[in-house]
C-alpha positions in Angstrom: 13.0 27.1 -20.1 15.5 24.2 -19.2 13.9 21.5 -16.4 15.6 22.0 -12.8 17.8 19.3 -11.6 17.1 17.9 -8.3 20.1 16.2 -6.4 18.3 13.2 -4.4 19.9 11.1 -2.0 18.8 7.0 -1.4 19.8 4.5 0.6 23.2 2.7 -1.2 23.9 -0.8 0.4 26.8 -2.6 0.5 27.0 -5.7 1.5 24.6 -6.0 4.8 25.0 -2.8 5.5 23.9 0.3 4.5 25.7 3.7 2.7 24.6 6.9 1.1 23.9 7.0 -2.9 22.9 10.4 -4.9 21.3 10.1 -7.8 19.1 13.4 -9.6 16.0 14.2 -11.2 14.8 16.4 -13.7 11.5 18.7 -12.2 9.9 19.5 -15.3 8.0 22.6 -16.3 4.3 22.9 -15.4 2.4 24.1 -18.2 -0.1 26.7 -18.3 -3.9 25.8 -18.0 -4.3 26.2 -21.4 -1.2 24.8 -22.9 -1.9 21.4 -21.0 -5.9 21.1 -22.9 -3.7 21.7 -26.0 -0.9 19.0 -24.9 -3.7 16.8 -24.1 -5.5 16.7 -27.1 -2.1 16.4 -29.0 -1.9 13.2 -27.0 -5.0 11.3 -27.5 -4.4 12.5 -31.5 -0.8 11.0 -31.7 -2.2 7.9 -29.9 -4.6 6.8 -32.3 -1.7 7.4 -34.9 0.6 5.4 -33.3 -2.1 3.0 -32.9 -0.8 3.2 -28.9 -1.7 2.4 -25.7 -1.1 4.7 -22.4 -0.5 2.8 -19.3 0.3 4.6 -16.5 1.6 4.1 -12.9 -0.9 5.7 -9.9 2.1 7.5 -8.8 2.4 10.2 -11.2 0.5 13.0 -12.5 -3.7 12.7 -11.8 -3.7 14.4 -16.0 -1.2 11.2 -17.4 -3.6 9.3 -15.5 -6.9 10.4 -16.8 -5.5 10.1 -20.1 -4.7 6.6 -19.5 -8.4 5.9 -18.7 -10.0 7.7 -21.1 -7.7 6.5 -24.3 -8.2 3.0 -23.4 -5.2 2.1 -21.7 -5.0 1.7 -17.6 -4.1 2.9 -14.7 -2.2 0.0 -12.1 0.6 -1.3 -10.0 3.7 -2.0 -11.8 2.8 -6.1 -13.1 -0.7 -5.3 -13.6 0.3 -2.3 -16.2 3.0 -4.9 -18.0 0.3 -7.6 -17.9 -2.4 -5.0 -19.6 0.1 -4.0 -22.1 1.2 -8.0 -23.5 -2.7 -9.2 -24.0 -3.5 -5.5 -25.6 -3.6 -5.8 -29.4 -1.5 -2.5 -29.7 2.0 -2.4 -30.4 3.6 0.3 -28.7 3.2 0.9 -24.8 3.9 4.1 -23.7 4.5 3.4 -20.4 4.4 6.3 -17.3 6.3 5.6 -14.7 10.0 4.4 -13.7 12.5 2.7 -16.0 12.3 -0.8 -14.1 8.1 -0.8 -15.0 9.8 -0.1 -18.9 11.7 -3.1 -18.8 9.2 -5.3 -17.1 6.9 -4.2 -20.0 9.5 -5.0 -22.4 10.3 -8.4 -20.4 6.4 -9.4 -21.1 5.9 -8.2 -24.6 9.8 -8.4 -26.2 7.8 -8.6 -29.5 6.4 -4.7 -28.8 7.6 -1.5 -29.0 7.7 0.2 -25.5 8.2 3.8 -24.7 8.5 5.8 -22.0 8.1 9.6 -21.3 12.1 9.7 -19.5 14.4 7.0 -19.8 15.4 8.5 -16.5 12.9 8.1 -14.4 14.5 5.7 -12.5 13.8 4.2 -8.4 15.8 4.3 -5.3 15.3 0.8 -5.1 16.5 -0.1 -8.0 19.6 2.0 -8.1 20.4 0.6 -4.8 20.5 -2.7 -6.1 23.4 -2.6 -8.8 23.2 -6.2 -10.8 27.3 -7.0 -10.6 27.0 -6.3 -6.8 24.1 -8.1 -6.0 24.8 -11.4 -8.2 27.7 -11.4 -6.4 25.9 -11.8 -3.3 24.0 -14.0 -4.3 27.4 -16.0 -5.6 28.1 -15.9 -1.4 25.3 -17.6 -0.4 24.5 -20.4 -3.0 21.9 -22.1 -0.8 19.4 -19.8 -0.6 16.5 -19.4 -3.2 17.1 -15.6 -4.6 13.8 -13.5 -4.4 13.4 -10.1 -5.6 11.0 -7.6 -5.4 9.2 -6.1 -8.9 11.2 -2.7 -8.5 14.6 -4.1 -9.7 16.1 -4.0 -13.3 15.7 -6.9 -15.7 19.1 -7.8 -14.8 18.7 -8.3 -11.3 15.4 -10.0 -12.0 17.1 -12.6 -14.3 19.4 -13.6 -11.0 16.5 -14.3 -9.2 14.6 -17.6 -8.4 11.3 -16.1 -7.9 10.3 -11.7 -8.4 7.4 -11.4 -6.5 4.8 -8.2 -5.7 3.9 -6.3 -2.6 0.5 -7.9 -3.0 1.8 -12.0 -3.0 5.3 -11.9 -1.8 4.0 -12.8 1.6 2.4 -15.8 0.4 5.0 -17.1 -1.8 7.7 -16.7 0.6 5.4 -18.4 3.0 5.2 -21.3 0.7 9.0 -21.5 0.6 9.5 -21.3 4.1 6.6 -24.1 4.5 9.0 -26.1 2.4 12.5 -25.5 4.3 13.8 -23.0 1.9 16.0 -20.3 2.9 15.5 -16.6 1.4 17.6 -14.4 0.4 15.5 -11.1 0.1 15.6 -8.1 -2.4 16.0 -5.1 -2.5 13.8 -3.1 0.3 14.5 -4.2 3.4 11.5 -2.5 5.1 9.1 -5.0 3.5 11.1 -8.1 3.4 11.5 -7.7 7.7 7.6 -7.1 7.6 7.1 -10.5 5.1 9.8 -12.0 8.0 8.7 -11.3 11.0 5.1 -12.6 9.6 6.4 -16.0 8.1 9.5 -16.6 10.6 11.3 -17.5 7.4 15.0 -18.1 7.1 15.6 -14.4 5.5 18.7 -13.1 4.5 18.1 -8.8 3.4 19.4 -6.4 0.8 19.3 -3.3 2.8 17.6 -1.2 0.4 14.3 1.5 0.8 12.2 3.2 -1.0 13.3 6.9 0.1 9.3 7.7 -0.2 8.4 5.1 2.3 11.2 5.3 4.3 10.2 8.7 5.4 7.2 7.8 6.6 7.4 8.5 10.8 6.2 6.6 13.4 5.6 8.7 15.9 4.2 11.4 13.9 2.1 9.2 12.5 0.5 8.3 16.2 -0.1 12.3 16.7 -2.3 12.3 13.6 -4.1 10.0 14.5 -4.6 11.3 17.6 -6.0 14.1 16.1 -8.6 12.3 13.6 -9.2 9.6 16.0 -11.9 8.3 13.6 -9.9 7.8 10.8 -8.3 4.2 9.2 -4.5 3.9 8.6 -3.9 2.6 5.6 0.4 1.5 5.0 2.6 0.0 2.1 4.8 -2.3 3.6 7.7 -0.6 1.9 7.4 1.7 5.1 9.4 1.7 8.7 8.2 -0.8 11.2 6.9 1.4 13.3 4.5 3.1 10.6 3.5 -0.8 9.4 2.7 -1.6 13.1 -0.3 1.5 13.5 -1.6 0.6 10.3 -5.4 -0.7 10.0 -4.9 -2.4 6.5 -1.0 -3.1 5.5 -1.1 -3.8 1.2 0.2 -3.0 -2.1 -1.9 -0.1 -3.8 -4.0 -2.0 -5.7 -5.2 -3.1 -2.0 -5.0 -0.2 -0.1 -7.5 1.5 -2.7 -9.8 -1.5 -2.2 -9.8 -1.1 1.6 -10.5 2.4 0.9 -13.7 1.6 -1.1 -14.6 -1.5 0.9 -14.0 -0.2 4.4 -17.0 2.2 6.0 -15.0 4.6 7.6 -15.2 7.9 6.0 -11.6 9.7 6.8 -8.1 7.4 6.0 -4.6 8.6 6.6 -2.5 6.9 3.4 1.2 6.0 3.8 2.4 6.0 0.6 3.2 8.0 -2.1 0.7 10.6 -2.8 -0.1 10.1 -6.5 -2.3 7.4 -5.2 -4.6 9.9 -3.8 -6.0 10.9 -6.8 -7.4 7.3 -7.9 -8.7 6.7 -4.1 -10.5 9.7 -4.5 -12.2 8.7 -7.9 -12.7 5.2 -6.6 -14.6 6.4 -3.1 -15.8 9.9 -3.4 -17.6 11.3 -0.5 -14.4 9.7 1.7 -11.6 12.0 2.9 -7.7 10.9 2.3 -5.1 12.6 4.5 -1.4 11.9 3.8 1.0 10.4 6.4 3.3 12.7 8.4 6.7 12.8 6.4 7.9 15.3 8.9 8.9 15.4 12.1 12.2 14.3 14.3 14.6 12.9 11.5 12.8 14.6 8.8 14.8 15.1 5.6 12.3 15.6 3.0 14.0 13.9 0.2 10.6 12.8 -1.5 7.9 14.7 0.9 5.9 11.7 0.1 6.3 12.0 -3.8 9.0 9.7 -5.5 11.2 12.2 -7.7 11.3 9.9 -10.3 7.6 9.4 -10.7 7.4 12.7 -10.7 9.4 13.2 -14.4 6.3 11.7 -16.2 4.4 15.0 -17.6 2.3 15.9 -20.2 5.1 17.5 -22.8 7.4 14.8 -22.5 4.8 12.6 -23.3 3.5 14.3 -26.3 7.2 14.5 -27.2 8.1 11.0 -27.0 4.6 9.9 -29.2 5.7 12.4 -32.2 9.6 11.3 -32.4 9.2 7.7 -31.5 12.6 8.1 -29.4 13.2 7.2 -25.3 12.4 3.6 -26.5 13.1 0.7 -23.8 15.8 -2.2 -24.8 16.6 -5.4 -22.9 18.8 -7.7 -23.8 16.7 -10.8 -25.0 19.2 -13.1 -22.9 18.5 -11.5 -20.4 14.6 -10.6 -20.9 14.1 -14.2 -21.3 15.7 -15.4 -18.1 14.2 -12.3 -16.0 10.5 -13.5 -17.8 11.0 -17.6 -15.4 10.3 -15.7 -11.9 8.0 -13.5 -13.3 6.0 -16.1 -14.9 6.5 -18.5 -11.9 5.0 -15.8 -9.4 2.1 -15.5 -11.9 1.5 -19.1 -12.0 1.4 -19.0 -8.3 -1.0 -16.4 -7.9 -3.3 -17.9 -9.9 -3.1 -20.7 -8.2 -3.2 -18.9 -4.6 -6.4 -16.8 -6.0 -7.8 -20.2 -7.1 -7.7 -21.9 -3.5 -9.0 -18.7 -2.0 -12.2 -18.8 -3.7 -12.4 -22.4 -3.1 -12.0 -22.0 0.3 -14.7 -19.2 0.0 -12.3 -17.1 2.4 -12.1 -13.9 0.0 -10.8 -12.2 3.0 -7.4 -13.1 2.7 -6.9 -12.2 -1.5 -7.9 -8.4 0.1 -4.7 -7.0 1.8 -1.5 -8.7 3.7 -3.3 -7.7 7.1 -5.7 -6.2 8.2 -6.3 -5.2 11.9 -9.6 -3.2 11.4 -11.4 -4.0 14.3 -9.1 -5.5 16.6 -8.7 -4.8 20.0 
């Protein structure tokens, strides 16, 4: 049986404003019970031939990322997946998730062999941040220091000053702004206004979004918490404004599933996407996870709080990709080796940032980008 394709519609900027893109997506089959123990087993086998390693996303599918765990590879945000696969002694990553988490990979480890289930698997953010249009905006405004955010291609990353995460692009950006540098932000606007309005940098946005985030509602969101009155808000600061502004802890994933462990509440409502779920569960059993509203006034369901593209990664393409040795990632080692300077200098400042912190013995502020838990 032939996968379905999905027409999806994201966010499209151009110039400072903002159009209408569609891309698609392929839903694949879902296997019976039985034939994913087979596909499984099929895996681990043709990962000890490859002598591979499995590193997967916490977006997509709870199976890809057992696997992950129990063949000795990880489960992790985007860098820290790229960053497992470079100091692992293994020579091919398979990597589940989105083409621009391939190429980072690739950026890290160009000696390495890196695979992915479907070259497709792309991200709205990324697709709405087309290289030749963006280096030309950059071109427009030469005076300000180009940062990007991690979920851009190699290309865009190799026009950039600095790349940094959701977890320490509030922090470096603060730096800059501390030292009278102006910004010019990309690709998701939602999260460079929040990193804005926090440092009162000099901020010049890419309108892009995550269409998973973006749907996130505001006032929805206030309803359901209404309802579970007892329960802690945790938001990815790819979301709308209003969503970021009821939120009880604000962070990348890695963050918001260390609130969820470190925080005593016993019922969160997550805004992000939904694959996350699975690992919060895992990491804090006992502890209840309810997903943000998605519906509502507005509501177009393009994601229904799952990326599409995440969503490609399954257990037959991955089985396929091990036994052919195809859907390998390329980058252009110009280009790779230019798009590895702001990688490297946002690593060199985080190491740096997480070295002051302990100093300073205030682990509170390595935990989240904020966190009003209780406030008044």
């Amino acid at each position: 049986m032939e996968a379905i394709i999905r027409s999806v519609e994201y966010d499209r900027p151009q110039g400072l404003t903002c159009g209408v893109g569609e891309a698609w997506a392929r839903v694949p089959d879902a296997p019976s019970a039985e034939r994913r123990r087979e596909l499984k087993e099929q895996i681990r086998a043709l990962l000890r031939r490859e002598k591979a390693v499995l590193v997967a996303h916490y977006y997509v599918d709870p199976e890809l990322q057992e696997l992950a765990d129990e063949t000795g590879g990880c489960v992790a945000d985007s860098l820290e997946m790229a960053r497992f696969g470079r100091d692992h002694a293994a020579q091919t990553l398979v990597v589940a998730g989105v083409r621009f988490m391939g190429e980072t990979a690739k950026i890290l480890s160009p000696e390495k062999r890196v695979l992915m289930p479907d070259l497709d698997a792309t991200c709205s953010l990324d697709l709405g941040c087309p290289a030749d249009e963006f280096s030309a905006f950059c071109d427009a405004h030469p005076d300000r220091t180009v940062v990007v955010y991690a979920n851009t291609s190699a290309a865009v990353k190799a026009r950039a000053d600095w790349m940094v995460t959701s977890s320490i692009g509030l922090e470096i950006v603060a730096d800059l702004h501390a030292r009278g540098e102006k910004i010019l932000w990309a690709p998701d606007r939602h999260l460079g206004g929040y990193i804005q309005k926090k440092t009162g940098a000099d901020m010049l946005l890419w309108q892009g979004s995550c269409l998973v985030h973006d749907e996130f509602k505001g006032i929805e969101l206030d309803l359901l918490r209404a309802e579970y009155p007892d329960a802690k808000i945790l938001v990815h600061p790819e979301s709308p404004e209003a969503v970021v502004a009821l939120a009880d802890v604000v962070g990348s994933t890695t963050q918001l599933i260390d609130a969820a462990v470190r925080l005593d509440a016993k019922r969160f409502i997550v805004a992000t996407d939904l694959g996350i779920l699975h690992k919060m569960r895992l990491a804090a059993p006992g502890k209840t996870f309810i997903e943000a509203p998605t519906a509502g006034n507005s509501a177009t369901c393009k994601s229904c709080a799952h990326c599409p593209w995440m969503a490609m990664n399954g257990l037959a393409n991955l089985a396929e990709v091990l036994e052919r040795g195809h859907n390998e990632i390329f980058v252009d080692p110009a280009i790779g080796a230019r798009a590895r300077l702001p990688i490297d200098r946002m690593l060199d400042f985080a190491a740096r940032h997480k070295k002051r912190v302990q100093a300073s013995g205030d682990l509170a502020k390595d935990g989240a980008l904020f966190s009003n838990v209780g406030a008044a």
